[in-house]
mmCIF file as gemmi writes it, N, C-alpha and C atoms, coordinates in Angstrom:
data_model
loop_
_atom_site.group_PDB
_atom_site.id
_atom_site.type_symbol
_atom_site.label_atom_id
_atom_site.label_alt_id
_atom_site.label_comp_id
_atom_site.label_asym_id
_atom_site.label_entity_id
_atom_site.label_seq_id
_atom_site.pdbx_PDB_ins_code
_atom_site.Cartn_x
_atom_site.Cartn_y
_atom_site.Cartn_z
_atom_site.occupancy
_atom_site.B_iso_or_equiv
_atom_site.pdbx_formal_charge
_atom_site.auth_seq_id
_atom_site.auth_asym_id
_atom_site.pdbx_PDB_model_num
ATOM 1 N N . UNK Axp A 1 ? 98.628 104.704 118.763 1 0 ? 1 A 1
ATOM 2 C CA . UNK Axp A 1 ? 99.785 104.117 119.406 1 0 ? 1 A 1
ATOM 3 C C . UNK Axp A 1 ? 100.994 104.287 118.488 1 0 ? 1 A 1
ATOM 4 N N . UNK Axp A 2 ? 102.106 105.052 118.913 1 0 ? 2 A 1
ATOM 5 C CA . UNK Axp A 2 ? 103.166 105.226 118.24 1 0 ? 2 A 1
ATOM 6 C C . UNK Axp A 2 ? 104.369 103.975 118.816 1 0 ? 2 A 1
ATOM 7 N N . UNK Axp A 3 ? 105.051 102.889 117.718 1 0 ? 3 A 1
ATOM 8 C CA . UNK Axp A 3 ? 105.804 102.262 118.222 1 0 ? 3 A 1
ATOM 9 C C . UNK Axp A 3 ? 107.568 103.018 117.658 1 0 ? 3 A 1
ATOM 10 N N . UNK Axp A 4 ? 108.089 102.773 118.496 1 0 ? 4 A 1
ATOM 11 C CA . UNK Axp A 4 ? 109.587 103.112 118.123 1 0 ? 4 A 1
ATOM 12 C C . UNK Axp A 4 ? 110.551 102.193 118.362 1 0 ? 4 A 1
ATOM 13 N N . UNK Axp A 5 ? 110.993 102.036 116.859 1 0 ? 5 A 1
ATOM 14 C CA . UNK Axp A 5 ? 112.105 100.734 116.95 1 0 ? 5 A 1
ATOM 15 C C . UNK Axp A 5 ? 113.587 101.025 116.767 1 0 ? 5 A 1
ATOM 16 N N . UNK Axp A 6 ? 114.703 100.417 117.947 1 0 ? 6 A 1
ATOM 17 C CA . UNK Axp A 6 ? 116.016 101.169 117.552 1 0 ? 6 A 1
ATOM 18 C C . UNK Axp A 6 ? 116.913 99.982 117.145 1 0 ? 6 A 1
ATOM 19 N N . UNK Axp A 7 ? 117.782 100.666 116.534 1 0 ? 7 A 1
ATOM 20 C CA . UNK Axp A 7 ? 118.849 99.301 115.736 1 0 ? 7 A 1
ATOM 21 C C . UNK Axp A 7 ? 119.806 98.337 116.879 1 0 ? 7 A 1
ATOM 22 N N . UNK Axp A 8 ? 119.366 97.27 116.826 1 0 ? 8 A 1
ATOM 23 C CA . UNK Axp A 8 ? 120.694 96.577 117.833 1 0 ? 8 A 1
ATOM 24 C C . UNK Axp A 8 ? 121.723 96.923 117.516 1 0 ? 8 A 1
ATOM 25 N N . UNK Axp A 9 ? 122.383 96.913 118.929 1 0 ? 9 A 1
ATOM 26 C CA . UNK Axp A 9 ? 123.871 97.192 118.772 1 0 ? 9 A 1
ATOM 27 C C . UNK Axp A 9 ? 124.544 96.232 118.99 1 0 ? 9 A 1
ATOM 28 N N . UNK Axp A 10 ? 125.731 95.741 118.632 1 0 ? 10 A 1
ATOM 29 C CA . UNK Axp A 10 ? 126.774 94.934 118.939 1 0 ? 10 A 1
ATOM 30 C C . UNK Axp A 10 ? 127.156 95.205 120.421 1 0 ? 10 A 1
ATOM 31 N N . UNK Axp A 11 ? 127.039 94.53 121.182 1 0 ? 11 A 1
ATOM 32 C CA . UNK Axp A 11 ? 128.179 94.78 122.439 1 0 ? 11 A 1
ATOM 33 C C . UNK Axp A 11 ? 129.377 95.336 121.922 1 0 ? 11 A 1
ATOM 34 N N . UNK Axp A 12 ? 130.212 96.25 122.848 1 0 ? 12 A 1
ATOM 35 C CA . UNK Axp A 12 ? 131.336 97.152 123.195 1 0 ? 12 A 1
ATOM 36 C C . UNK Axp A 12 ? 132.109 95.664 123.552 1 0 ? 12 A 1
ATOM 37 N N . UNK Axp A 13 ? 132.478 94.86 124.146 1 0 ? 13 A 1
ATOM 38 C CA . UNK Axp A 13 ? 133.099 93.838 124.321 1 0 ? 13 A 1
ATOM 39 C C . UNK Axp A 13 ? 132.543 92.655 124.132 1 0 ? 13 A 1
ATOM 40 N N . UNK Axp A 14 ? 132.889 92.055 123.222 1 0 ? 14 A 1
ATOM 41 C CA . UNK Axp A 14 ? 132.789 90.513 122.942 1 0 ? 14 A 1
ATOM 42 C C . UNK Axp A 14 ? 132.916 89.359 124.199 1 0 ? 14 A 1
ATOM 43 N N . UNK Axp A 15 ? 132.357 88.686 124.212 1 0 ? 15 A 1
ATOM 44 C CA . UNK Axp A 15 ? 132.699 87.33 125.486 1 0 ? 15 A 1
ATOM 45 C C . UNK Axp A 15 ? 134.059 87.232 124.974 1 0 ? 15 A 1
ATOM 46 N N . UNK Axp A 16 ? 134.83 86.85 123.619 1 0 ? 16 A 1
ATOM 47 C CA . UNK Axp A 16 ? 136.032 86.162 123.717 1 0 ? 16 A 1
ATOM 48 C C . UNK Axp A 16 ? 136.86 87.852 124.269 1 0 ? 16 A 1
ATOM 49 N N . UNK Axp A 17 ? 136.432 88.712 123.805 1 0 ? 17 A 1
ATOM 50 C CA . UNK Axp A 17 ? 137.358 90.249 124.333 1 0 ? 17 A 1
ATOM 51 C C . UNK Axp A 17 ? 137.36 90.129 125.751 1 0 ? 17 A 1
ATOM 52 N N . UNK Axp A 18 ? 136.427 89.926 126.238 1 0 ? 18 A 1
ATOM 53 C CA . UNK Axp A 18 ? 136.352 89.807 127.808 1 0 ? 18 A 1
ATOM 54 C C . UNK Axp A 18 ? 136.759 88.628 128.713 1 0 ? 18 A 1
ATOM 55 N N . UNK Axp A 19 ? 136.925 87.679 127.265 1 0 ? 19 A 1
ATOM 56 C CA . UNK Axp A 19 ? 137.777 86.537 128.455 1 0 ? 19 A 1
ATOM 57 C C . UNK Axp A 19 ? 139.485 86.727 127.969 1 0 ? 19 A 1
ATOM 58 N N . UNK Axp A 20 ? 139.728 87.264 126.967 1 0 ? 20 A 1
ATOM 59 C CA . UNK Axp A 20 ? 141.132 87.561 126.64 1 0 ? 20 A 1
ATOM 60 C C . UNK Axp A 20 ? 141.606 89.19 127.478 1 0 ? 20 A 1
ATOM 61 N N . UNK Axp A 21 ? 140.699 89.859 127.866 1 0 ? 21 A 1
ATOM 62 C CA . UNK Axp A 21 ? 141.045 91.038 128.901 1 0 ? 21 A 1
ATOM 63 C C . UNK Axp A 21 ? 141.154 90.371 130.248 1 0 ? 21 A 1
ATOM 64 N N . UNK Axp A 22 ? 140.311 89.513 130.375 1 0 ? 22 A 1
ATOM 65 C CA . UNK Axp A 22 ? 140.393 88.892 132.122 1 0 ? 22 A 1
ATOM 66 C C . UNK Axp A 22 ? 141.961 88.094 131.818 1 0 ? 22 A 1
ATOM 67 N N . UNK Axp A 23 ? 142.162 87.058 130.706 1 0 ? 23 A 1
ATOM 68 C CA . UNK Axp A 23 ? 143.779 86.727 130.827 1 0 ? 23 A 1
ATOM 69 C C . UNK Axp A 23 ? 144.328 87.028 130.998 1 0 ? 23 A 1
ATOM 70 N N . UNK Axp A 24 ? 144.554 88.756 130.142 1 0 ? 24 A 1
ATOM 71 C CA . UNK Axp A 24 ? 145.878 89.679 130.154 1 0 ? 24 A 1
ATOM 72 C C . UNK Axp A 24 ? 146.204 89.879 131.558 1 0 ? 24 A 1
ATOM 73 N N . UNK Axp A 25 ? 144.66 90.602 132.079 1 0 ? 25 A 1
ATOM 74 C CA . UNK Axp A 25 ? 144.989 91.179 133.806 1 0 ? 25 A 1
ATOM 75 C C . UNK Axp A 25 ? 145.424 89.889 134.618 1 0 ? 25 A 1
ATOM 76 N N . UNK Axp A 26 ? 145.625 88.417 134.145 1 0 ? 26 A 1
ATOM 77 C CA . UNK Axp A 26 ? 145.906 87.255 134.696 1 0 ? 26 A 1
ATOM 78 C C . UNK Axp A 26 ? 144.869 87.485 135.626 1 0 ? 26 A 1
ATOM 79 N N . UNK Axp A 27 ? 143.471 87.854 135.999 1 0 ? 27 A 1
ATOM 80 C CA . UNK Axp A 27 ? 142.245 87.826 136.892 1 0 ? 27 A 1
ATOM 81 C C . UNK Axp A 27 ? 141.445 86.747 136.914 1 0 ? 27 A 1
ATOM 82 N N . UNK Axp A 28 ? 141.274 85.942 137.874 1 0 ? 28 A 1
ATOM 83 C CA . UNK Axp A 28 ? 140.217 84.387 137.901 1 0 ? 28 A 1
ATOM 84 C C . UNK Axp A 28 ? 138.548 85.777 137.651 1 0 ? 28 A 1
ATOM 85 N N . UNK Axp A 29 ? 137.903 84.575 137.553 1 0 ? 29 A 1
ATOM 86 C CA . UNK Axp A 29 ? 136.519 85.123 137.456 1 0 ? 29 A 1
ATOM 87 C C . UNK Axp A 29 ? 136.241 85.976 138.893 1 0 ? 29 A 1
ATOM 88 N N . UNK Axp A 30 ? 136.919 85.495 140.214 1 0 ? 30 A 1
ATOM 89 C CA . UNK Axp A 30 ? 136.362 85.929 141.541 1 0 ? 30 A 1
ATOM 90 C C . UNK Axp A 30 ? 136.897 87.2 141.382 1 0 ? 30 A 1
ATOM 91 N N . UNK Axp A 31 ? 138.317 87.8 141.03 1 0 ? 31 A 1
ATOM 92 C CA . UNK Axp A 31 ? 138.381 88.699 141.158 1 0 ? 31 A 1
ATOM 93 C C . UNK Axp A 31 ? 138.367 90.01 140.042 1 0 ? 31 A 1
ATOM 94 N N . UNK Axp A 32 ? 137.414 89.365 138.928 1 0 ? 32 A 1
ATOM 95 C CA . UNK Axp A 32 ? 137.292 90.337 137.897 1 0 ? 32 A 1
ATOM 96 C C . UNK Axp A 32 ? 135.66 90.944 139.004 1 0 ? 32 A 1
ATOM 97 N N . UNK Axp A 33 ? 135.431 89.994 138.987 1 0 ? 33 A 1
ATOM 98 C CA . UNK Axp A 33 ? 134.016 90.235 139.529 1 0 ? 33 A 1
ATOM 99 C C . UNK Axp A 33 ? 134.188 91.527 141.135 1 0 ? 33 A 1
ATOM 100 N N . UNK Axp A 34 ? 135.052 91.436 141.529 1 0 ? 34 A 1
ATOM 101 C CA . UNK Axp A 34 ? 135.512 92.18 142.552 1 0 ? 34 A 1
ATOM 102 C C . UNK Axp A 34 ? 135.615 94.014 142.092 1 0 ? 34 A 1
ATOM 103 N N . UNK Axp A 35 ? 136.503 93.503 140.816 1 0 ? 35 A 1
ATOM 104 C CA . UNK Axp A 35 ? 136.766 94.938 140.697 1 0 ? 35 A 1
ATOM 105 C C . UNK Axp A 35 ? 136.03 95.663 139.654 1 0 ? 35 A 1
ATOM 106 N N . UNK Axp A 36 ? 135.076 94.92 139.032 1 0 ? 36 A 1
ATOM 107 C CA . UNK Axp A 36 ? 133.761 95.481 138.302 1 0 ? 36 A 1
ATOM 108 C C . UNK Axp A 36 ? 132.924 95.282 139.031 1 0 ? 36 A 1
ATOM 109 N N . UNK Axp A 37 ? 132.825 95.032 140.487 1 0 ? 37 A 1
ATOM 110 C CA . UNK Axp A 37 ? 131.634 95.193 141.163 1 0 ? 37 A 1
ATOM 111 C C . UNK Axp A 37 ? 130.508 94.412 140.425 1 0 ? 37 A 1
ATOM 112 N N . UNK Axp A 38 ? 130.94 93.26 140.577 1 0 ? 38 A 1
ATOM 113 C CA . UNK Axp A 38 ? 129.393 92.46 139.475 1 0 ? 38 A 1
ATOM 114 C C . UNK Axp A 38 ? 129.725 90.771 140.76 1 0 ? 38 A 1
ATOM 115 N N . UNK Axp A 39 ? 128.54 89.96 140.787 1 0 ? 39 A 1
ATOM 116 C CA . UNK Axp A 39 ? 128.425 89.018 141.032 1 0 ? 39 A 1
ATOM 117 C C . UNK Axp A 39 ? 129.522 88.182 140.188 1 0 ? 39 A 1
ATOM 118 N N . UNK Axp A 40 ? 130.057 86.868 140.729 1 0 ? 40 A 1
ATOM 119 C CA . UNK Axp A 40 ? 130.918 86.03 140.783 1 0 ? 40 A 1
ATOM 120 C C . UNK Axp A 40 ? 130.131 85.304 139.235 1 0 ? 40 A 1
ATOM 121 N N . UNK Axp A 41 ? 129.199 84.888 139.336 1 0 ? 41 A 1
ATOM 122 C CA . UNK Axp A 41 ? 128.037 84.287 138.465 1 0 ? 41 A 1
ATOM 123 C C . UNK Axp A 41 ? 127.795 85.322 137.403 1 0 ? 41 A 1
ATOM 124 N N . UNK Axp A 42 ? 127.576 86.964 137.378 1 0 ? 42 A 1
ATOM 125 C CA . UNK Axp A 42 ? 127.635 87.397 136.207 1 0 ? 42 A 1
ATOM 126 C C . UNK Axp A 42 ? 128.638 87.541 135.451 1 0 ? 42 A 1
ATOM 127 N N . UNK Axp A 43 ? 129.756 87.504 136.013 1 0 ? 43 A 1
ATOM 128 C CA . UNK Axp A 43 ? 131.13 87.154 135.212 1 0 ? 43 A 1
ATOM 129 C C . UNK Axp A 43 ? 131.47 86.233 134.743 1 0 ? 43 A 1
ATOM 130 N N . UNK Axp A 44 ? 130.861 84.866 135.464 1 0 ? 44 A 1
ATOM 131 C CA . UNK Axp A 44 ? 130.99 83.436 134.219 1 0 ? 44 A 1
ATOM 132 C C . UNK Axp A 44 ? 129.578 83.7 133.563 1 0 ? 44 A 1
ATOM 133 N N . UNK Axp A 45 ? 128.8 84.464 133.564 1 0 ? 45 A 1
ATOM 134 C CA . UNK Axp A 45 ? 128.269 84.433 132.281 1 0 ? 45 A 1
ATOM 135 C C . UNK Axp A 45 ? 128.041 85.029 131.265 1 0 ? 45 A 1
ATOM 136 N N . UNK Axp A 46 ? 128.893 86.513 131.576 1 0 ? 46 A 1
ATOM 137 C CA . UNK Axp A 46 ? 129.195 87.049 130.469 1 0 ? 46 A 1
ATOM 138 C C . UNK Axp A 46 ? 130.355 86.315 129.739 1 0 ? 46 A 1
ATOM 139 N N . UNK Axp A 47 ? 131.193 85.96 130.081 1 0 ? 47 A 1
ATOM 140 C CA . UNK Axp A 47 ? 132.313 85.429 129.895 1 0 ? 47 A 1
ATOM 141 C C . UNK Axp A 47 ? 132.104 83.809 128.906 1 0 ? 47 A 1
ATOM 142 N N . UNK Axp A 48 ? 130.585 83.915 128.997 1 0 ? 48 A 1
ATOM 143 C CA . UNK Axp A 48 ? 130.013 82.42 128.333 1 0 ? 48 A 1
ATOM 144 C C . UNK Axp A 48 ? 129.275 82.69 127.392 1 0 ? 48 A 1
ATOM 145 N N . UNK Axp A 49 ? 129.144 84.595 127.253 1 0 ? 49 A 1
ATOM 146 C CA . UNK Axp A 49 ? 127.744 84.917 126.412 1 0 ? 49 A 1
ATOM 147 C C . UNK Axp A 49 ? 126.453 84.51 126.745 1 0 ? 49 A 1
ATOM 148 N N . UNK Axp A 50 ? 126.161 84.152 127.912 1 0 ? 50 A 1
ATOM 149 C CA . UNK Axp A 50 ? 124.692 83.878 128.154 1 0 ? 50 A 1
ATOM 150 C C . UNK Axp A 50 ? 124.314 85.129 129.386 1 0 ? 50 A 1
ATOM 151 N N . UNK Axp A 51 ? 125.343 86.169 129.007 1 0 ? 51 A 1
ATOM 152 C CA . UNK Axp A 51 ? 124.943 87.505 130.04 1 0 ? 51 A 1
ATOM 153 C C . UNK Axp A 51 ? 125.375 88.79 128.958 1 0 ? 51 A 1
ATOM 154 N N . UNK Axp A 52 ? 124.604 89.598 128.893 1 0 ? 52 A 1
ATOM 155 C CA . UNK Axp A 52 ? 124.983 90.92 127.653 1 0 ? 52 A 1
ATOM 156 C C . UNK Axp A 52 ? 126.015 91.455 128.533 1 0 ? 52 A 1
ATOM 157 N N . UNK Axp A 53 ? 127.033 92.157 127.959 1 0 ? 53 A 1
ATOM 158 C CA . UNK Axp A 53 ? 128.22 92.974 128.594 1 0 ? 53 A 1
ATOM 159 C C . UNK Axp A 53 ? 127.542 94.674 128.288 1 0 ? 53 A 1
ATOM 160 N N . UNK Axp A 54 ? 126.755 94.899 129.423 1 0 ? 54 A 1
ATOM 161 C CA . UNK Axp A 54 ? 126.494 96.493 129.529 1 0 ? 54 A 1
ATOM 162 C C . UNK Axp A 54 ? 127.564 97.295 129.368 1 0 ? 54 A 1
ATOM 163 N N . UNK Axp A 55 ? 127.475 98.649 128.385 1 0 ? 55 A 1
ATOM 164 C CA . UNK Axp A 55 ? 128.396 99.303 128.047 1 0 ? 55 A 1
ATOM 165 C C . UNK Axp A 55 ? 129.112 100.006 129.043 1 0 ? 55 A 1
ATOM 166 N N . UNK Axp A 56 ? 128.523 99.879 130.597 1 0 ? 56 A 1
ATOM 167 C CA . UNK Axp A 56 ? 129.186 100.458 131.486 1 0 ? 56 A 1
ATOM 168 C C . UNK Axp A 56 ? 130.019 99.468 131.765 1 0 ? 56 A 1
ATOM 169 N N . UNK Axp A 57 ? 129.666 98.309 131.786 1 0 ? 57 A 1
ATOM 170 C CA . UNK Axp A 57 ? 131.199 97.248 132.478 1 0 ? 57 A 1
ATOM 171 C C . UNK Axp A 57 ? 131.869 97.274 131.23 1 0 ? 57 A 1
ATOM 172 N N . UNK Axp A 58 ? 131.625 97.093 130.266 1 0 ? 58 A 1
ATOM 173 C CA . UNK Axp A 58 ? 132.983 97.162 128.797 1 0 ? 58 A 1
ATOM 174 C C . UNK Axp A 58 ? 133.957 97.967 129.412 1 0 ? 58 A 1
ATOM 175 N N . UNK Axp A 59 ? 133.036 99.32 129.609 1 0 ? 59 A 1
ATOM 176 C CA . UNK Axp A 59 ? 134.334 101.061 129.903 1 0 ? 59 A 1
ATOM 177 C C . UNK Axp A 59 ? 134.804 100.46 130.835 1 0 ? 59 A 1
ATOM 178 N N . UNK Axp A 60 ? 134.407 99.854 132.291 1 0 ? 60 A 1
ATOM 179 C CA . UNK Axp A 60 ? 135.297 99.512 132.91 1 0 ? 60 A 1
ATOM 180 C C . UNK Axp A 60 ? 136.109 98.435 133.148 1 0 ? 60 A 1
ATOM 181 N N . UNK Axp A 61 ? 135.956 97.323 132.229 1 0 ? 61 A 1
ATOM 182 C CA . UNK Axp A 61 ? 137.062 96.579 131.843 1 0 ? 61 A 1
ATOM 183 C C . UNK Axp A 61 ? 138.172 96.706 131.218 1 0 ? 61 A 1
ATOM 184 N N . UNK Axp A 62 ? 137.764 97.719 130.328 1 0 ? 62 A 1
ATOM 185 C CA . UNK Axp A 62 ? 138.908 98.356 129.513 1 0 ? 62 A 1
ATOM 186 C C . UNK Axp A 62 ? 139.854 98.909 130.297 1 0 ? 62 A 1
ATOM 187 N N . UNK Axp A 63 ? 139.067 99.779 131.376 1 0 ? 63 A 1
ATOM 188 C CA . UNK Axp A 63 ? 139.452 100.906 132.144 1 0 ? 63 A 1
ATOM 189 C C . UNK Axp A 63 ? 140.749 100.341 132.812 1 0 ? 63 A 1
ATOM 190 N N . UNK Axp A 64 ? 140.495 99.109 133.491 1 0 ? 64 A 1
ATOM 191 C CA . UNK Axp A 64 ? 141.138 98.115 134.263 1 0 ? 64 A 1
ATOM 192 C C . UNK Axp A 64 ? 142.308 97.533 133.296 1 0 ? 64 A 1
ATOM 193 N N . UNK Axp A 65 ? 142.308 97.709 131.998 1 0 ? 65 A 1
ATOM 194 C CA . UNK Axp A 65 ? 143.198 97.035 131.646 1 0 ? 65 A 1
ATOM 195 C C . UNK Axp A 65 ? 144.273 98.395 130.834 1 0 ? 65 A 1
ATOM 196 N N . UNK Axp A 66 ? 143.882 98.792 131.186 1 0 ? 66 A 1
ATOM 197 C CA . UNK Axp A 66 ? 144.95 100.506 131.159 1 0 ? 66 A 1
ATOM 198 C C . UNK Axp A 66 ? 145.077 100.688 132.149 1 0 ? 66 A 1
ATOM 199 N N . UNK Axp A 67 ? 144.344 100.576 133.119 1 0 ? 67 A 1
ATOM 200 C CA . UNK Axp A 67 ? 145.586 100.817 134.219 1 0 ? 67 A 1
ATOM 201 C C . UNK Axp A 67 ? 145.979 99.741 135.001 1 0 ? 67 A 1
ATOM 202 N N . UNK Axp A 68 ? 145.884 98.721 135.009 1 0 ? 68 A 1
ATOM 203 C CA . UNK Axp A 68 ? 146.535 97.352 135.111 1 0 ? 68 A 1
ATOM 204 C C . UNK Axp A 68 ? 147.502 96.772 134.573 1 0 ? 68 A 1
ATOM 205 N N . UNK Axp A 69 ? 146.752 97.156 133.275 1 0 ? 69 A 1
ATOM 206 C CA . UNK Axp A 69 ? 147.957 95.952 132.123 1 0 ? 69 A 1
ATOM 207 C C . UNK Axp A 69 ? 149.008 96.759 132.073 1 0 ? 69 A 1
ATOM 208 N N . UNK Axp A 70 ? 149.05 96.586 130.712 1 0 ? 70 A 1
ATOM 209 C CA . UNK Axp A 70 ? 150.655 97.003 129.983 1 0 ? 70 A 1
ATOM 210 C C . UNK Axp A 70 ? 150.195 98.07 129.374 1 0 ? 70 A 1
ATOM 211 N N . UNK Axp A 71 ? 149.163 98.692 130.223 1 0 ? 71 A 1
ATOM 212 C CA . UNK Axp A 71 ? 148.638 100.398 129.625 1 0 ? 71 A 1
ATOM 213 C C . UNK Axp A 71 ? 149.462 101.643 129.689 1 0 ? 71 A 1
ATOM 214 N N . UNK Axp A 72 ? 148.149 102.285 130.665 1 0 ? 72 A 1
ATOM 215 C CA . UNK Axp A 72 ? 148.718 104.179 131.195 1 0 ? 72 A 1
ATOM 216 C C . UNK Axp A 72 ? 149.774 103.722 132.052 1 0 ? 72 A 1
ATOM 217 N N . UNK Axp A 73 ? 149.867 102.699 132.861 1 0 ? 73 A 1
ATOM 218 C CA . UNK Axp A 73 ? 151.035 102.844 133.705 1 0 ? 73 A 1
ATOM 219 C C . UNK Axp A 73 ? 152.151 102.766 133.214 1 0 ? 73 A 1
ATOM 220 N N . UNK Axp A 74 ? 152.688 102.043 132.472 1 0 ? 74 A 1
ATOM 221 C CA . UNK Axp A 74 ? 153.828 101.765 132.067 1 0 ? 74 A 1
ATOM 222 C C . UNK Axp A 74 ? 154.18 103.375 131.293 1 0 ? 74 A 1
ATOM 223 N N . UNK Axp A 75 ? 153.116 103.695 130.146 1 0 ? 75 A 1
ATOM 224 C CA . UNK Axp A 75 ? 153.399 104.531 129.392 1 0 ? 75 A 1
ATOM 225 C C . UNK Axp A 75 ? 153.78 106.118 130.357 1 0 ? 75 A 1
ATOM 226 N N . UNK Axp A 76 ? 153.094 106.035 131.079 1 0 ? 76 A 1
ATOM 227 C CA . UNK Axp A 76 ? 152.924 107.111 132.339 1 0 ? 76 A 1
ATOM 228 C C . UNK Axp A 76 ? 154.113 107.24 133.257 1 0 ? 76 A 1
ATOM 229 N N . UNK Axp A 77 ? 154.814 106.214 133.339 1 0 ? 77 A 1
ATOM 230 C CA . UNK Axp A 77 ? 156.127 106.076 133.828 1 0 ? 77 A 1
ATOM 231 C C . UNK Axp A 77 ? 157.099 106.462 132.778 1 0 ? 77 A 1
ATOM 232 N N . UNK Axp A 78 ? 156.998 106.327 131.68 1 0 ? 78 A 1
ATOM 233 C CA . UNK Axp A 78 ? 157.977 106.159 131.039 1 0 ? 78 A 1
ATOM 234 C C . UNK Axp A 78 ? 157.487 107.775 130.976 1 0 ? 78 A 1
ATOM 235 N N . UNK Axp A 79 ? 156.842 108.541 130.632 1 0 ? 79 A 1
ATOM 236 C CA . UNK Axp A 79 ? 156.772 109.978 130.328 1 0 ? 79 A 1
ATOM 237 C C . UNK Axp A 79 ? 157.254 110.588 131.404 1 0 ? 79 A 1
ATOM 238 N N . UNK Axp A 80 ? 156.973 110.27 132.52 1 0 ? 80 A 1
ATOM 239 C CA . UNK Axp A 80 ? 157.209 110.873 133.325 1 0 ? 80 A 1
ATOM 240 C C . UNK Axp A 80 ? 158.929 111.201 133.388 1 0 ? 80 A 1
ATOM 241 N N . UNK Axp A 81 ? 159.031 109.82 133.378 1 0 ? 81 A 1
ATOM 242 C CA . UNK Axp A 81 ? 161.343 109.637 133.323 1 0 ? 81 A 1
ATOM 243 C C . UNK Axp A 81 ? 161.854 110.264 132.192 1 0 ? 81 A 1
ATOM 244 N N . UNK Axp A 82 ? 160.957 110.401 130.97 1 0 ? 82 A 1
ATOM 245 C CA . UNK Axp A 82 ? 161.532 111.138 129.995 1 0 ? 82 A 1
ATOM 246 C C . UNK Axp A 82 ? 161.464 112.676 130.628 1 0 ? 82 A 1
ATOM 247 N N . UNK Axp A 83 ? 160.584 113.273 131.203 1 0 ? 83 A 1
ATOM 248 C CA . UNK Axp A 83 ? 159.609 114.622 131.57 1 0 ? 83 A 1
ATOM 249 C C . UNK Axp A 83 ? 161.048 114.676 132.579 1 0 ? 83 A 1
ATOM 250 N N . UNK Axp A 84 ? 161.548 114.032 133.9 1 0 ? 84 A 1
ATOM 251 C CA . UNK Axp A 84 ? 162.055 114.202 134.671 1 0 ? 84 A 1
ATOM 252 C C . UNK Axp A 84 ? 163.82 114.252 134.184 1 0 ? 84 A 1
ATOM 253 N N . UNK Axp A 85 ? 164.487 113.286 132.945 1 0 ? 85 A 1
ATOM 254 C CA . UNK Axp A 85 ? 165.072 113.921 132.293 1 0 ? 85 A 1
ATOM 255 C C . UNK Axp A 85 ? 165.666 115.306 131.488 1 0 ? 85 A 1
ATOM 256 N N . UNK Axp A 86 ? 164.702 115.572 131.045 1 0 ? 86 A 1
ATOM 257 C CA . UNK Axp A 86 ? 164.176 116.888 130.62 1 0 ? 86 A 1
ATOM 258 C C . UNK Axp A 86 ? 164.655 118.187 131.269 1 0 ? 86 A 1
ATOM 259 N N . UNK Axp A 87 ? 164.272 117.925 132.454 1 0 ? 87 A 1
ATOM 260 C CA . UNK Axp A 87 ? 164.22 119.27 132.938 1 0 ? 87 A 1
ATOM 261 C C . UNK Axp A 87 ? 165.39 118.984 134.395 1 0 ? 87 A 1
ATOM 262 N N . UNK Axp A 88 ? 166.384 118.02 134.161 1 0 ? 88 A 1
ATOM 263 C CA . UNK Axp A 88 ? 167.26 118.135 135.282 1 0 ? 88 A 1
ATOM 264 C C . UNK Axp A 88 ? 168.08 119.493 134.672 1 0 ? 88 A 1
ATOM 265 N N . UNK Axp A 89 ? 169.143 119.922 135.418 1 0 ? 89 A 1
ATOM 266 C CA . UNK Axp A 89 ? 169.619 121.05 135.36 1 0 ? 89 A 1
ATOM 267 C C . UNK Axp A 89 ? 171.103 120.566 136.201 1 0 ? 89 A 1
ATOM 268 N N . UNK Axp A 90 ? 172.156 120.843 134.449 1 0 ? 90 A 1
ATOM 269 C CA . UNK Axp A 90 ? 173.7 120.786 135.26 1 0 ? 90 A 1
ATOM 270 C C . UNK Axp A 90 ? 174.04 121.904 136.017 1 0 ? 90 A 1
ATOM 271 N N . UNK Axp A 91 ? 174.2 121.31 137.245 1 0 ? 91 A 1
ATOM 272 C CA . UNK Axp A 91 ? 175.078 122.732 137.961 1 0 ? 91 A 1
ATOM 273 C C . UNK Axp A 91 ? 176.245 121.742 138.415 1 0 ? 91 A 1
ATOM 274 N N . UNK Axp A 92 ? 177.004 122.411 137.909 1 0 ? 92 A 1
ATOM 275 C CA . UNK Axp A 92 ? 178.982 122.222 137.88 1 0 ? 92 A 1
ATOM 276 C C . UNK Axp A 92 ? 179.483 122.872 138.745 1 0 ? 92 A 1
């Protein structure tokens, strides 16, 4: 019998990271749970640490808070107006 043992990992998001990402997006628990597709109940309990934060909901909490927060959008706008600056063209 061969056993194989692997090193714990830290969660990708902390309960307090994940209740200070649900603040930023100003999101109640009902609708974090909406847009990570997770039960109402696994979001107060990750959010309590008595639920592990799978590295797929971390990516997409994050995900949510780049393009929600004060992320890609803002920054994405602003490139864009610089980009659209750029390339106007005086005709006199």
């Amino acid at each position: 019998m061969m056993l194989c043992f692997y090193p714990l990992q830290r969660p990708a998001v902390t309960p307090k990271q994940f209740r200070d990402i649900q603040a930023a997006l100003g999101w109640t628990h009902a609708e974090t749970a909406r847009e990570l597709g997770l039960s109402e109940v696994s979001v107060k309990r990750i959010a309590t640490g008595k639920q592990v934060i799978t590295d797929q909901t971390a990516r997409a909490l994050v995900g949510m808070l780049l393009i929600h927060g004060e992320g890609l959008t803002k920054k994405f706008s602003k490139l864009l107006d610089t980009y659209h600056d750029d390339t106007k063209m005086n005709v006199d």
